[in-house]
N, C-alpha and C positions, 0 to 999 in steps of 0.2 A: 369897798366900793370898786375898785379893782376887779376885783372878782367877778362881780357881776353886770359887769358891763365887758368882759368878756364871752359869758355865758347867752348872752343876748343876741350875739351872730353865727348864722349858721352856716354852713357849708353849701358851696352852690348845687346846686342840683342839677342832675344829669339832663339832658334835652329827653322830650318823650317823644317817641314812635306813634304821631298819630292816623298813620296811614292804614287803611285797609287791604293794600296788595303789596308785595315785597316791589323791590326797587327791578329788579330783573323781568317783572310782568310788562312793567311799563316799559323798559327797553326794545323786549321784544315786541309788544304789540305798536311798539311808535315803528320800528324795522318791518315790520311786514304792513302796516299802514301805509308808509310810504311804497314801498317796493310793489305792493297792491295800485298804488293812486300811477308811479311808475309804467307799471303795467299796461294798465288801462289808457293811459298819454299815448303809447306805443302802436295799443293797436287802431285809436281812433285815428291816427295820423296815417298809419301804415293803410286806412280803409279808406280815408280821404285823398290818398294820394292819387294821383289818377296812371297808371301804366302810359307814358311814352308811347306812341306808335309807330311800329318799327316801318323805316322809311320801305319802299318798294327798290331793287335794282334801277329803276327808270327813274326814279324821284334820287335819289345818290348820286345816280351819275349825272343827272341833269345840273343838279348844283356844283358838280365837282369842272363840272364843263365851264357852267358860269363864272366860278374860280377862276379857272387857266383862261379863259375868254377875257380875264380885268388883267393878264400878264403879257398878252401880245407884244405888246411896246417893249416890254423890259425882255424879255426871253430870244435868244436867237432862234431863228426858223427849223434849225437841226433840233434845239434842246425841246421847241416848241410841238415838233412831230412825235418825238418820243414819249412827253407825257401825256400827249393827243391820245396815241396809240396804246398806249398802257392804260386809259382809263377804258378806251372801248373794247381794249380786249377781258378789262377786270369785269365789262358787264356784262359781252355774250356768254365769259365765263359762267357768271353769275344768273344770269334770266335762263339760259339754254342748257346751260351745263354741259359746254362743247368746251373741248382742251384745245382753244386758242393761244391762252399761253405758255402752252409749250411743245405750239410747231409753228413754222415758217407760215408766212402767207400765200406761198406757192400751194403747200400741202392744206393748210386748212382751206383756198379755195377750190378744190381739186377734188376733197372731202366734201363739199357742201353741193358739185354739180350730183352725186350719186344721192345724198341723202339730206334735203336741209331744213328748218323748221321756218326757214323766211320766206319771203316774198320776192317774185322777181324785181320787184324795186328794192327792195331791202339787200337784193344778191348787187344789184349793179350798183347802190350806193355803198355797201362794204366792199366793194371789189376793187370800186377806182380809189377811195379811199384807204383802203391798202396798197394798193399802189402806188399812190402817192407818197405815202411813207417810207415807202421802201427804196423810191427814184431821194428822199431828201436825205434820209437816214445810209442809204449803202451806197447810193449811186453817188452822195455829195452834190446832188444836182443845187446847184444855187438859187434856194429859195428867198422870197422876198416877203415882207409882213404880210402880202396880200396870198400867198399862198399860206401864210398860215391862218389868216380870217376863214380862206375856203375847205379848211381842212377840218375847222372848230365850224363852220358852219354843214359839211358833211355830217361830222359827225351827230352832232344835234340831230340832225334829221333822222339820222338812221335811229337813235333814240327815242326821238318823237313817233316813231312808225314807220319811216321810211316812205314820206308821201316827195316823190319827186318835185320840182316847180314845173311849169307848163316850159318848153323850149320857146 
């Protein structure tokens, strides 16, 4: 009796293979599935995204003015004419392509009576306006907030087109 009631139980049996593609098809085709769906995310996004418009010289310096125009109160009238004068020199740089920053105001208005791309309003509002800078900035002349309101509103102008006020 022994005997066969040993005979009775068998050995487990091995797991079967009932797959029709090896294990490495499926790896690969899930890898480039994805890297394909990847893909495609990339470039719809990349198609929807819309290009930035790059601002103009006149539109940069205009905000960068409105900036330093919300500093008046807090900035001394010296520190006030120097970043005046650094943003309008960064845009005739920039719109004319004249090397303002790096000559004097003597020389670059002396340059501008022989050859200049502005406007006799445009010459007489960068004119006095360098000059003023140069009376706060070398001369030390003691300016007050209100010289530097009318320095930040030169400036502007000569930005805007350079249209005088009526006297």
């Amino acid at each position: 009796m022994l005997l066969l009631a040993t005979e009775e139980f068998h050995d487990i049996a091995p797991p079967v293979d009932y797959s029709l593609l090896p294990p490495w098809v499926i790896f690969s085709g899930a890898f480039l599935g994805l890297a394909l769906l990847g893909l495609i995310v990339w470039w719809l996004r990349r198609r929807w995204q819309r290009p930035k418009p790059q601002q103009s010289p006149r539109e940069r310096t205009l905000a960068l003015l409105d900036g330093i125009g919300r500093e008046i109160e807090t900035l001394s009238p010296y520190q006030f004419s120097i970043r005046v004068s650094d943003v309008l020199r960064r845009y005739v740089t920039d719109r004319y392509q004249l090397p303002v920053t790096r000559q004097t105001s003597v020389e670059f208005l002396s340059a501008l009576t022989k050859a200049s791309p502005f406007s006799e309003d445009e010459k007489s509002l960068l004119e006095d306006f360098l000059n003023r800078c140069d009376l706060i900035k070398f001369a030390r002349y003691h300016a007050t907030k209100e010289d530097s309101r009318l320095l930040l509103e030169e400036a502007t102008r000569f930005v805007q087109g350079g249209q005088l006020e009526p006297a």
